[in-house]
Structures are given as C-alpha cells and as structure tokens.
C-alpha positions in Angstrom: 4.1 -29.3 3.3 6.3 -28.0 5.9 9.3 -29.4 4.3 9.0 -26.9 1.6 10.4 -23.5 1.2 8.1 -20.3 1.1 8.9 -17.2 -0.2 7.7 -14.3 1.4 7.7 -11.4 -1.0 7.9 -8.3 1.2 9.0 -7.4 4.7 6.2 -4.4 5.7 3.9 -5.4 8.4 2.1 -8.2 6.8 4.9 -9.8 5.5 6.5 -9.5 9.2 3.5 -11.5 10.7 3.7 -14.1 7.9 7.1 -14.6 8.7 6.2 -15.3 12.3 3.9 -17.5 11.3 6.4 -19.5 9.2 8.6 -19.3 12.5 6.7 -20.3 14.6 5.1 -23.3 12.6 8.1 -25.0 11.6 8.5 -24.0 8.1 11.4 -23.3 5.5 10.7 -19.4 4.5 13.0 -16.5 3.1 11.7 -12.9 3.1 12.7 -11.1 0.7 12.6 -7.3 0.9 13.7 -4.7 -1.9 14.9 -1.8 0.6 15.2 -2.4 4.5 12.6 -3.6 7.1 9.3 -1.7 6.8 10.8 0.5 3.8 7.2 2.1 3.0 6.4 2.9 6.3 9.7 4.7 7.3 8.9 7.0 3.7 6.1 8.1 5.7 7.9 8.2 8.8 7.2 11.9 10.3 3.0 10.8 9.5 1.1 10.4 12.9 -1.1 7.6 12.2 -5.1 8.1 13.3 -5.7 4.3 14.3 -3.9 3.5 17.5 -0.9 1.6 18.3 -3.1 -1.6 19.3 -4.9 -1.8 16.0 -2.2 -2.1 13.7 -0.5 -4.8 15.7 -1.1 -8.8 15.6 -1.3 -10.5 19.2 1.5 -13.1 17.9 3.4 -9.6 17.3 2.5 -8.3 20.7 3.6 -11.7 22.7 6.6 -12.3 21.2 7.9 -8.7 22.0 6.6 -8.9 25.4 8.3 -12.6 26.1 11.5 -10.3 25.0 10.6 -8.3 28.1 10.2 -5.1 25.2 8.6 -1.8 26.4 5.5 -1.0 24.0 3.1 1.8 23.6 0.2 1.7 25.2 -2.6 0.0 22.7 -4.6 3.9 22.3 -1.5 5.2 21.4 -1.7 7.6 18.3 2.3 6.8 16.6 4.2 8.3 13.9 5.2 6.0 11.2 8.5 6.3 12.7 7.9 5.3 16.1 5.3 2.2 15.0 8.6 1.3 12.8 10.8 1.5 15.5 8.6 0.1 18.5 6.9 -3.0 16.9 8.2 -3.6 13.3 11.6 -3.5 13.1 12.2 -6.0 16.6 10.0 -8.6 14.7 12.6 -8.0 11.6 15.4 -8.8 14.1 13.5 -12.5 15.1 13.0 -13.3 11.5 16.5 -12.0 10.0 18.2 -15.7 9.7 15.3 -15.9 6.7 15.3 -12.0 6.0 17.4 -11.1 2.4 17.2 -7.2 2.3 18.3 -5.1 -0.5 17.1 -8.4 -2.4 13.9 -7.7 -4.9 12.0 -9.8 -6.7 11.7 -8.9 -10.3 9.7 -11.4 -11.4 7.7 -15.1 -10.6 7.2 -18.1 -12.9 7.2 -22.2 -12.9 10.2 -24.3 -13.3 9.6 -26.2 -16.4 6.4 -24.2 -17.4 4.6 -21.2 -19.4 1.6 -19.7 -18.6 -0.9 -21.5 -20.5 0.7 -25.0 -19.4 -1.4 -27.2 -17.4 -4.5 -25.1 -17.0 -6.5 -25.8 -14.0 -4.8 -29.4 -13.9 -2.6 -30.2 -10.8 0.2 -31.0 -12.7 1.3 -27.2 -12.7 1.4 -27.0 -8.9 4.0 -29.9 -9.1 6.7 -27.6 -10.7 8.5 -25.1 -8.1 8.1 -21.1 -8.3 11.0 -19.7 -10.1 12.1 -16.1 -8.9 14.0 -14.0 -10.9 16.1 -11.4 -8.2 18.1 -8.7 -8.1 20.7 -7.8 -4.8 24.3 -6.2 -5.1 25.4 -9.4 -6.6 23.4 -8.7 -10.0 20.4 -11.4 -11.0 20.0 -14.8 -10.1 17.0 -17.0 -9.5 16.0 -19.0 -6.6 13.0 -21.5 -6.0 9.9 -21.9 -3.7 7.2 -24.5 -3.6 4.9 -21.5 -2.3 4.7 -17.4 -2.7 3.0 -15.4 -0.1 3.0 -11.7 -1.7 3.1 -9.2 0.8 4.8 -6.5 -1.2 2.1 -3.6 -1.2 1.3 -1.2 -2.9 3.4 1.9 -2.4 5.7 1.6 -4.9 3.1 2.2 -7.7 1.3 5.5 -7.0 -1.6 6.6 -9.5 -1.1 9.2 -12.1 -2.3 13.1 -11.6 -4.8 11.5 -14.8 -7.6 9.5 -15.2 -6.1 6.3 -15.2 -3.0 7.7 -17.0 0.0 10.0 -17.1 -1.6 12.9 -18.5 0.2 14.5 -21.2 3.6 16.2 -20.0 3.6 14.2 -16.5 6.5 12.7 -17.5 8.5 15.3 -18.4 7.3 17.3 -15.5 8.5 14.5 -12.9 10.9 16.5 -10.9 8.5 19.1 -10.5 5.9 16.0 -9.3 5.8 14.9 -5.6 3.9 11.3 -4.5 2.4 10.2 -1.6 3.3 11.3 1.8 6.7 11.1 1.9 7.0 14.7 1.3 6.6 15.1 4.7 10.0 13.9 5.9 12.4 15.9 7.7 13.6 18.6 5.8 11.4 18.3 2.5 8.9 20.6 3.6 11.4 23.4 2.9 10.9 22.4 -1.2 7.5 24.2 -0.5 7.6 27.2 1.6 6.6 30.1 -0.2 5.4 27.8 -3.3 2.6 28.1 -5.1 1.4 24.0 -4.7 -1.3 22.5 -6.1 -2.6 19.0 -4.4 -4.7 16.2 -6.2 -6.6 13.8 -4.1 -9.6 13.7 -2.5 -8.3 11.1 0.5 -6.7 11.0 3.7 -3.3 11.0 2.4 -4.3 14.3 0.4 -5.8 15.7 3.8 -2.8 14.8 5.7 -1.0 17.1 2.7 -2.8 19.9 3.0 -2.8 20.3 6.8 0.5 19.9 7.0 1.3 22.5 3.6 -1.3 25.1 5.6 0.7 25.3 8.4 4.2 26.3 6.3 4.6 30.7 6.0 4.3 32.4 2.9 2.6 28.7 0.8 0.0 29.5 -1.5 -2.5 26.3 -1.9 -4.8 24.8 -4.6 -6.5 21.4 -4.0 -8.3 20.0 -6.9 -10.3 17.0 -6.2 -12.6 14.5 -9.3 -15.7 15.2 -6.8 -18.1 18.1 -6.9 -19.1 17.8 -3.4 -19.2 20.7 -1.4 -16.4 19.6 0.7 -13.7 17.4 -0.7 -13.0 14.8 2.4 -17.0 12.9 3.0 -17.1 12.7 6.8 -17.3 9.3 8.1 -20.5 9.1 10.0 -20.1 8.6 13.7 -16.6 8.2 13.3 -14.8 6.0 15.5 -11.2 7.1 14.8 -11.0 10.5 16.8 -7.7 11.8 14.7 -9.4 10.6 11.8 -12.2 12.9 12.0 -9.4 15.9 13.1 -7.6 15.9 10.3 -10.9 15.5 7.9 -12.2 18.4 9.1 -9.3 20.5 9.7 -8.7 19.8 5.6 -12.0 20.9 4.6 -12.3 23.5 7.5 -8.9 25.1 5.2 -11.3 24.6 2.3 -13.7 26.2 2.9 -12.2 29.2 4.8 -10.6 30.2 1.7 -7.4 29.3 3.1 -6.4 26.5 0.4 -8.3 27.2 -3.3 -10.7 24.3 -3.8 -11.2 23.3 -7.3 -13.8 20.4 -7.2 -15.1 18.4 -9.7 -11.8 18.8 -11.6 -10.2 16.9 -14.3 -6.3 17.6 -15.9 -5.9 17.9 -18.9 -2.4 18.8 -19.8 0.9 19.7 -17.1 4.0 22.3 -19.3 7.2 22.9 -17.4 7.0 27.0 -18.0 10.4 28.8 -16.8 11.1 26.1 -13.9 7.2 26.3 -12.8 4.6 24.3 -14.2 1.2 25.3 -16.2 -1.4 23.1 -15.3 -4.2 22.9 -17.8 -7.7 21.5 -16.3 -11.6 21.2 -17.0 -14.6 21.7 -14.8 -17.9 20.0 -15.0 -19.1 22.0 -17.8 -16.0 21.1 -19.9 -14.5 24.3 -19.4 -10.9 24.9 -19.9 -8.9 26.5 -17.3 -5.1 27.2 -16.5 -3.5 27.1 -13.6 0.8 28.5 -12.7 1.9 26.6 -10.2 5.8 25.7 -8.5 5.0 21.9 -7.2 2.4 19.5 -7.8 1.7 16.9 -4.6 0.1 13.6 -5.7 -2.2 12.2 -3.4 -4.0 10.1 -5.4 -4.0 6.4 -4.6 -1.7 3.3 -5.8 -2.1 0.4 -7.4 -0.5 -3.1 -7.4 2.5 -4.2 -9.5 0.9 -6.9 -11.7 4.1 -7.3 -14.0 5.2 -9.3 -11.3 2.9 -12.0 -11.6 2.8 -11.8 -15.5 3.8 -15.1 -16.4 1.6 -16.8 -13.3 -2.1 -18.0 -13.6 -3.2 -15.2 -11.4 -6.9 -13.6 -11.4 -7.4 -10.2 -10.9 -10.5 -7.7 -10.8 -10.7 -6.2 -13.8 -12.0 -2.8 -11.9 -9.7 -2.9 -8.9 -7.3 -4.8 -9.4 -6.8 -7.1 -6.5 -7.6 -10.9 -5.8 -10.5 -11.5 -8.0 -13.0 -13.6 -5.4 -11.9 -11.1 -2.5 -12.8 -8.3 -4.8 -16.0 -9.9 -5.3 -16.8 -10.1 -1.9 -15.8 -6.6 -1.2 -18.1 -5.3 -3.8 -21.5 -5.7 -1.6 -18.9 -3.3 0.8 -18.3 -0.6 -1.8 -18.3 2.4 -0.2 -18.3 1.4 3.8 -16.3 3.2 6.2 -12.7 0.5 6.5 -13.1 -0.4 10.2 -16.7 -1.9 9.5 -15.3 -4.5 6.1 -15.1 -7.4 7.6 -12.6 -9.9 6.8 -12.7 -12.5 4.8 -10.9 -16.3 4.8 -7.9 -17.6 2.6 -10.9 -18.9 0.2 -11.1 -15.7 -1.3 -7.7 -15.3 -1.6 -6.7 -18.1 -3.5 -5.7 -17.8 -7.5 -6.0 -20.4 -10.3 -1.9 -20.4 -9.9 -1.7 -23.2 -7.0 0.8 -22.2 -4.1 0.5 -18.7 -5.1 -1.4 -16.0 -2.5 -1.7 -12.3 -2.4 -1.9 -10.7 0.6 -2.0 -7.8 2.6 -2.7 -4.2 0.2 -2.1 -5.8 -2.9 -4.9 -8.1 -2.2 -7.2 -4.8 -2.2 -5.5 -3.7 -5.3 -6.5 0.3 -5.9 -9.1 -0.3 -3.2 -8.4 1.9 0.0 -10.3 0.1 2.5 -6.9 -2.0 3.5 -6.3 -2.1 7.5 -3.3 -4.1 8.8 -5.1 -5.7 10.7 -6.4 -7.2 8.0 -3.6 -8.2 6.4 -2.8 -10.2 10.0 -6.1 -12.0 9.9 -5.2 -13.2 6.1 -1.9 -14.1 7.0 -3.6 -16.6 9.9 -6.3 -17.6 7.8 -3.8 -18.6 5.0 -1.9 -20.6 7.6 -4.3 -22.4 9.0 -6.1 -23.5 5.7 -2.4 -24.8 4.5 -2.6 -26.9 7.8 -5.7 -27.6 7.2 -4.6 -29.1 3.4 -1.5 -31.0 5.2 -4.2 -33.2 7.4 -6.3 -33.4 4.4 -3.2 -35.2 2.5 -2.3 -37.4 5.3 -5.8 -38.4 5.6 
C-alpha cells in the first residue's frame, strides 16, 4: 500500500495535516492545490477567528513546528485568518512542498480503463488507477494515483441569494453581488461606505458582515434572513466560544436597535440592475410582495461542495446535504447541535462505493455548517490508520 501514490486534492488545513501524515508514514503523495497554500483562508484573511489558535491546530502540526524551534501563539489565542495562515499553515506547506504542485487544479477524477457503471461493487474497479484530468500554466494533462484523499473544501462554491438557485437576474447582477467574507480584505470595505447594502444570511459569516459594515460612516444596512425569529443569529446556549457569543449578539444587538433594517422571514424573488443600483424584489410570510433599492448585495449564505468533480466516480452523497452519505447519516441524530459538541466520527463513515476514494474535511459535511478543523484532523488520522490497518489485513 505504501508503494502507491496518493493524491491529495487541496492544500487548506486538512489537506496540510494529510500531507504530514503521508510524510511522515512513508508514503508516495502529491498535493495538489489550485491557488497558493491555504488560498481560502488568506480570502478571509483580515477575519478574527472566535475559536482559538489551539483548536484549529493538529498536535502532529504543533510538534513538528516546535522540533523547528518555531515561535507559536499561545493555544487561547483569538487569530486572524491572516496570522493562523502565516503562524501554522503556511510552515507546514514549506515541509511538504517536494510533493506540493500549486497553481495546479484538478478538473476532474475517473478510472484508467473504466466508466462509471463498470465493475459495480466488484473489486475489480479498485484495481484500475485514479485518472486526474489538471490544469497548471502548462495547459491539461492527466496524472495517476492509486488513492484520492479530497480535501478541497468548500469555498469555492457559495450558495445563491435563492432558494436553492440563482434567482432570476443574479446573474446578470454579479458585479453588483459580493460572497462570503472576503469582502472584508484590505481595502474592499471602501466599495461600501455610504452604500445602501443589503446582507443575506442568517449565520456567523453574515454576523461577522454586518458588524463589520455597522462600523463604516455614512452605510445604510438591510439584513434579510429565511427565519422569522425575533432575532436573526439563535444564541448558542451556554456558549463556550466567548467571541463567538460577541459577535452574535453585537449582530442582533444592531438588529434590534434599529441600526441595520431586519427583514426576517424573507424570501427573493427577483434582483434588476436599475441605473448602476439594484432593485431587489422579495416576499414575506404572508406572500407579500415588496421592493427594495439597494447599491450592493453581500452573500452570506453558505456553500456547497463541487460534485462535478467526482462525476464519473462511484461516489455516494446525501441527497439533502450533500456530503459523504454514511457521515451524513450519522450526523442527522446531530441536526441542529451547537459544532463543538458533534463528535467525530471514524474513516467508516467516510468511505464511498468508489474504492481508494475519501472525502474529507468540509466537503465531507457538504452544505452542513457544523465543520471544525479539528475535525477534519481527526479524519485525516482516522483514514490513516484504517489504511494501515487494511495493509496488516493483506499481509495477514
């Protein structure tokens, strides 16, 4: 097994500790990573995180940058993304960067030698090597791997301002049509000072958005959240993460102070570009129709995993959430628990029909939120040692 090459699809955090696995273990890996070392997180960079430095770092991490004789934030620590990128995630990209292809992305996965309906459920499939299909400043080529671990995230695919879908005129809104946090970047706040925005999301991300929008001169804010709770972010009860309860109720303290307009239980309809501004068209929970003229819309509204990628692999997925299908059904006696008390669960749940094939990290959640990297750390080791486990098993 470890004379066999693995492709690591991915180099964020979780891809990072796989790769020390790999290292460390003895076996042939490549990571291969579309932008540079932790691309998503440095997007998000100016972001001070609400779980400390020591829970979104793996003790394999923490030793090998200590054997280095590395200075690290102390463990209750609260980092920006930048600093977490900088501190702990980009020294481990230095260790691993013989096997680390950046600027290198993986456009799709398949089997040497095989379709998707060949060799259903019959180890014959698992004989054939992964096929990948990339793309670098060379153009497209394919390589091959006996095993793919699938670390590439999430972030790349954010939700639509609709439900489920673009709603009609998103498209041709787009430049008008921020995502995620990366907004908050140096120097993109100045887009929205003085702007009329209107946030959608009814997370932390869209929390994070509106704090930060609040605090610009001369911004006019509407928040529309799906919910028709009095206050749009649901407290976490007894909540463990200090900054985590901050920032919820600094968000709905600007709620509910009249500061930001709430509009709750709130559905679009339709967005119109209207002379370089954009007409938002939306309903309430009686099915009223009501229009709103705003400069930007911020979308804070979740992502989802890239399953084009896996198209022509015997891969299983949650029809609801769209992550690993037995993880997913583990999760769902979860639904609704607070992230820090999901426990984790073995590379079991994370195999697919596809043999050699794992998902981990976000993805594995799909559009699930619940996702902590440490997680992601404890799948990466739980993958590892049931692949050793399989090796004795072979030799027995």
């Amino acid at each position: 097994m470890k004379g066999k090459n693995i492709a690591i699809i991915g180099a964020g955090p979780v891809g990072l500790e796989a790769a020390l696995f790999a290292l460390e273990r003895g076996y042939k890996f490549t990571v291969y990573e579309r932008g540079r070392v932790a691309d998503a997180v440095r997007q998000w960079g100016n972001v001070r995180m609400f779980s400390p430095f020591g829970m979104n770092t793996s003790s394999r991490g923490l030793t090998r940058l200590q054997v280095q004789g590395r200075r690290l934030p102390l463990a209750e620590e609260l980092l920006t993304g930048a600093e977490f990128r900088e501190s702990y995630l980009l020294p481990i990209g230095e260790m691993v960067k013989p096997h680390l292809r950046e600027g290198c992305r993986v456009q799709a996965i398949g089997r040497a030698r095989r379709l998707k309906g060949d060799f259903i459920g019959q180890p014959q499939r698992g004989l054939a090597p992964f096929r990948l299909l990339l793309r670098d400043k060379d153009g497209e080529h394919v390589e091959r791997a006996e095993m793919v671990l699938d670390c590439s995230g999430t972030l790349a695919q954010p939700n639509s301002l609709g439900e489920g879908i673009p709603v009609p005129g998103e498209r041709g809104c787009s430049a008008h049509i921020s995502r995620g946090l990366a907004i908050l970047g140096d120097g993109n706040l100045d887009r929205f000072a003085g702007k009329h925005v209107l946030a959608v999301g009814a997370g932390h991300s869209a929390a994070t958005v509106i704090r930060d929008l609040a605090a610009l001169d001369g911004t006019k804010l509407s928040w529309m959240v799906r919910s028709a709770r009095p206050v749009p972010i649901a407290e976490v009860p007894n909540d463990s993460l200090p900054e985590r309860l901050r920032l919820t109720r600094a968000a709905n303290e600007l709620a509910q102070s009249g500061r930001v307009r709430l509009l709750s239980g709130a559905s679009i309809e339709r967005v119109t570009p209207s002379n370089d501004r954009i007409e938002v068209r939306w309903s309430d929970p009686a099915s009223r129709t009501h229009s709103l003229l705003v400069d930007e819309i911020v979308a804070a509204t979740g992502f989802r995993p890239d399953l084009e990628l896996t198209r022509e692999l015997q891969v299983q997925t949650c029809w609801a959430t769209e992550g690993t299908y037995p993880l997913a059904a583990a999760l769902l006696g979860e639904a609704g628990a607070d992230c820090l008390a999901t426990p984790v669960f073995g590379a079991e749940t994370l195999l697919h029909p596809e043999p050699g094939y794992f998902t981990l990290g976000m993805k594995s959640y799909g559009r699930s939120a619940n996702f902590l990297l440490r997680t992601g750390y404890e799948q990466v080791a739980s993958v590892f040692d049931w692949l050793e486990g399989k090796t004795q098993r072979l030799r027995q």
